[in-house]
C-alpha positions as CSV (number, residue, x, y, z in Angstrom):
1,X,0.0,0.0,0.0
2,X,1.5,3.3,-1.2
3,X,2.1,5.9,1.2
4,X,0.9,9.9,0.7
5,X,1.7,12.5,3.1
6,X,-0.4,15.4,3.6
7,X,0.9,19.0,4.8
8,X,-2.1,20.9,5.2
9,X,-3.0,23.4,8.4
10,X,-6.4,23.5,7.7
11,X,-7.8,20.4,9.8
12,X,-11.1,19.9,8.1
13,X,-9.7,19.9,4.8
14,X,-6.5,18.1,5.8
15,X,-9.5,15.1,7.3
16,X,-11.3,15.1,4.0
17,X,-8.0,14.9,1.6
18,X,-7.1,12.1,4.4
19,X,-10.2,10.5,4.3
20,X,-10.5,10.3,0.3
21,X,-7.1,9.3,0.0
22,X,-8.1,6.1,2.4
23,X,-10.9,5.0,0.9
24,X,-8.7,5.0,-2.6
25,X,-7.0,2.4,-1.3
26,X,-3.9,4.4,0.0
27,X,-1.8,4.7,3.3
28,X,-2.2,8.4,4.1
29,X,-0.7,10.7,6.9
30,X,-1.4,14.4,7.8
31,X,0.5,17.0,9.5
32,X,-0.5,20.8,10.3
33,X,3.1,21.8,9.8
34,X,6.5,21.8,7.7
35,X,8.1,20.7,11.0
36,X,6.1,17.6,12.2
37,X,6.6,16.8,8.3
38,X,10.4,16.7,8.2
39,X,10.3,14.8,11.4
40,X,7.9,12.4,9.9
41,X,10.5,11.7,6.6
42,X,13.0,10.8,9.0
43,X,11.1,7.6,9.5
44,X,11.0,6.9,5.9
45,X,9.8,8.3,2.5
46,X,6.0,8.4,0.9
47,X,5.1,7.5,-2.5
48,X,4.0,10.7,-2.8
49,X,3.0,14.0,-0.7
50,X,-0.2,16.9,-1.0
51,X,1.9,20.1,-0.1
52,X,-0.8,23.2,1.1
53,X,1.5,26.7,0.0
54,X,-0.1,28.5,2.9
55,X,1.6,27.0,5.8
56,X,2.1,28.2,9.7
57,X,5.8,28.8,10.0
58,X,6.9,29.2,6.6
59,X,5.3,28.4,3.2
60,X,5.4,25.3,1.2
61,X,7.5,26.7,-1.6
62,X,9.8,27.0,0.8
63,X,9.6,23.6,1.8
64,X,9.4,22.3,-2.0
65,X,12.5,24.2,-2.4
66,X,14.1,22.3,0.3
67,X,13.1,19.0,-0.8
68,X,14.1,19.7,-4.1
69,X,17.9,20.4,-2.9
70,X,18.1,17.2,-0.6
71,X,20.0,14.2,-2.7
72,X,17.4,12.3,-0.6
73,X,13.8,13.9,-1.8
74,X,14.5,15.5,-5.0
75,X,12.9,13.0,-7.2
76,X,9.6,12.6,-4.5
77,X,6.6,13.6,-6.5
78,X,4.8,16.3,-5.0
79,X,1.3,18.0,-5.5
80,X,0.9,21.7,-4.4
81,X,-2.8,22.4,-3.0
82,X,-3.0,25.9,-2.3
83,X,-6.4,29.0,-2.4
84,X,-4.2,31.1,-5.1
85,X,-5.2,30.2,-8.6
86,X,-3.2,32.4,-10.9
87,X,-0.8,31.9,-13.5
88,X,2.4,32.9,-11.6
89,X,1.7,30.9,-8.7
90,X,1.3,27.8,-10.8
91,X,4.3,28.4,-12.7
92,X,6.5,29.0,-9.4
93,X,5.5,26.0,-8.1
94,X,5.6,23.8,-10.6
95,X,9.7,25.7,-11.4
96,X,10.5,24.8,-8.4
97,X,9.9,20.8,-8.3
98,X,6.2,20.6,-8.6
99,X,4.6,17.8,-10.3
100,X,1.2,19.1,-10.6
101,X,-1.0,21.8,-8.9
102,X,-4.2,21.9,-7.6
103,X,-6.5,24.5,-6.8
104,X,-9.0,25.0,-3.9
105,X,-11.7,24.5,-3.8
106,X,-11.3,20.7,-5.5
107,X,-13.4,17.8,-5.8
108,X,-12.6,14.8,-4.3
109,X,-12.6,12.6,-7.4
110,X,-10.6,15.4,-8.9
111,X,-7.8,15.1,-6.1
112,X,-7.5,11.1,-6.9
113,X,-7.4,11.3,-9.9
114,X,-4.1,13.8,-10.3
115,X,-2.6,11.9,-7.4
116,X,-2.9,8.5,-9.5
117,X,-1.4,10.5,-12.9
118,X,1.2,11.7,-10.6
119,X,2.1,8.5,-9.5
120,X,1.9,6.7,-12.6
121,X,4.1,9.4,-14.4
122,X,6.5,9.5,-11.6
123,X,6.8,5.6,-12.4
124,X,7.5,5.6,-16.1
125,X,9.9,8.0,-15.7
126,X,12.1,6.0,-13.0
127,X,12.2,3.1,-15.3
128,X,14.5,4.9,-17.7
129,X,16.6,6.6,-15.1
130,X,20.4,6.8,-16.4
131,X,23.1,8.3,-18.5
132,X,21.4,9.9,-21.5
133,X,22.8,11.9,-24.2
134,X,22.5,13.7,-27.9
135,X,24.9,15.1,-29.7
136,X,27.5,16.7,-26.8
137,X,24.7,16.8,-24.6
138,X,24.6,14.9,-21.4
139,X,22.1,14.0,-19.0
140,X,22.9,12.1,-15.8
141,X,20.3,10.6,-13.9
142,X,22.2,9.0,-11.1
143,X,23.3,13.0,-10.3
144,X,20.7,14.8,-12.2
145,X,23.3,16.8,-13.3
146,X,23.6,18.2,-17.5
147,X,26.9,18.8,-19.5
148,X,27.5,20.0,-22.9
149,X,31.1,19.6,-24.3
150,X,31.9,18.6,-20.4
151,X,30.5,21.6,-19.2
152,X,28.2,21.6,-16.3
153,X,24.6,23.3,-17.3
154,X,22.4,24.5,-14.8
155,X,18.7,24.2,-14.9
156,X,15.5,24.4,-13.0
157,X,13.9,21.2,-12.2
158,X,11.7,21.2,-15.1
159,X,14.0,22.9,-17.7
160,X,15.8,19.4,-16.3
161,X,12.7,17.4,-17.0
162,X,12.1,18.8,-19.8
163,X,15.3,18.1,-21.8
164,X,15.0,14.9,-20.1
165,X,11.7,13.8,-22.2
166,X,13.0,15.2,-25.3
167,X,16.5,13.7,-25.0
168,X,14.3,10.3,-24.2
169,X,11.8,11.1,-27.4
170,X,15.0,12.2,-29.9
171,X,13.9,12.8,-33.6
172,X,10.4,12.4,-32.6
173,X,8.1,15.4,-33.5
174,X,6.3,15.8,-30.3
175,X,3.0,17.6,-29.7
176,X,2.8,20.8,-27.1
177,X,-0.6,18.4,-25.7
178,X,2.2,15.3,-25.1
179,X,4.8,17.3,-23.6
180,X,2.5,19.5,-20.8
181,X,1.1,16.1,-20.3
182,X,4.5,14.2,-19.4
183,X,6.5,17.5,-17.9
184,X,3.6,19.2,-16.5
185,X,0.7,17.6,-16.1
186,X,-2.2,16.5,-18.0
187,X,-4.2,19.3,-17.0
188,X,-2.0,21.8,-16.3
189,X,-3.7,25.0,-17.7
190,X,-0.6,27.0,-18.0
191,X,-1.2,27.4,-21.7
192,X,2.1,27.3,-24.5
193,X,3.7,30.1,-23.2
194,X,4.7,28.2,-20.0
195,X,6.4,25.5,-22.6
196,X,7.7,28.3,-25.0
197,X,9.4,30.1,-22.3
198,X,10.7,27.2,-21.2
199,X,12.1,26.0,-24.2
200,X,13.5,29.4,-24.8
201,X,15.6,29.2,-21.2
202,X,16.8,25.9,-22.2
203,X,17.8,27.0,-25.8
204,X,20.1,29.9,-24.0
205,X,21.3,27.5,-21.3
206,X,22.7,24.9,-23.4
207,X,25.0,28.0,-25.9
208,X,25.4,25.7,-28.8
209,X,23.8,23.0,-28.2
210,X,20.4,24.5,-28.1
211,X,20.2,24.3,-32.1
212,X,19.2,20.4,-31.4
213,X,15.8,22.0,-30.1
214,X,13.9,22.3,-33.1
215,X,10.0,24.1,-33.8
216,X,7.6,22.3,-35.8
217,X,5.5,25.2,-36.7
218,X,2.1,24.5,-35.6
219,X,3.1,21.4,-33.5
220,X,5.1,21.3,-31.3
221,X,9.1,20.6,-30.7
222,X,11.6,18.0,-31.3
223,X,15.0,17.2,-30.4
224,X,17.4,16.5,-33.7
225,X,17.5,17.1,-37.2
């Protein structure tokens, strides 16, 4: 039975999201703070964890931003739930480490239903973790670390996840639709210019190498000739 951690102050949502997440069939545990959460890791890891944004103490960006830095929780998948529903928000979240965002209010078969996309995306992509590269670009999944000509590159987590799927998907034209879905989220409603803007960081980031990105007007982008 997978285990899902829930970091939310407000105790009757925190007891629905809990009870939901039960009667899904999964092992759940709530706290009210970052604190009693980061004590609760040290007894092991969840398959996944519901991170409010407004916390008592400090925010949860700031404790996606620390989890995100640990060697230990940087892969965990994580689901922001927070009141604040525009763009910005969603796209600092989701820069930082996020794997998907929801917005309050949500429904119940809503919640489940990201949590199981979440997981099952989180899975595919640890079956191909490794050494990846095209052209003299380098990806290095044991270190999550990118080089081009030997040169260390550094990127946000999902500029990182996003040459990731396209080093994975090489020569393949791949629709803007495939890649919110797989880097994202399949409903994340951050429209293409959260993907163009990303694409346009990673371009700069990678100097020379950033020609292997191509545009397929009308499409989407590929990675190769």
């Amino acid at each position: 039975m997978r285990k899902i951690y829930v970091v939310e102050d407000d105790a009757d949502i925190r007891e629905v999201v809990l009870y939901a997440l039960k009667s899904a069939g999964f092992d759940a545990a709530g706290f009210e703070s970052g604190g009693e959460f980061f004590t609760a890791l040290e007894g092991g890891l969840p398959a996944l964890i519901l991170l409010d944004i407004m916390l008592p103490g400090g925010d949860g960006l700031g404790i996606l931003k620390r989890l995100r830095g640990s060697a230990q929780t940087k892969t965990l998948p994580v689901i922001m739930l927070t009141a604040k529903g525009s763009e910005l928000d969603k796209v600092k979240g989701l820069d930082l480490g996020a794997d998907d965002y929801i917005t309050k209010p949500f429904g119940v078969m809503e919640l489940i239903s990201r949590v199981n996309a979440v997981l099952r995306r989180s899975g595919e992509f640890a079956e191909t973790r490794g050494k990846m590269e095209y052209g003299n670009i380098i990806v290095d999944d044991t270190k999550r670390a990118v080089s081009v000509d030997g040169k260390p590159v550094t990127l946000t987590y999902k500029e990182y996840e996003l040459l990731r799927f396209l080093i994975l998907n090489k020569q393949i034209v791949l629709g803007r639709d495939k890649i919110m879905e797989a880097v994202w989220g399949y409903d994340f409603e951050g429209e293409s210019r959260t993907l163009d803007m990303h694409i346009r960081s990673l371009r700069q980031k990678l100097n020379t190498a950033g020609v292997h990105i191509k545009t397929v007007r009308n499409v989407g982008y590929k990675l190769g000739e």
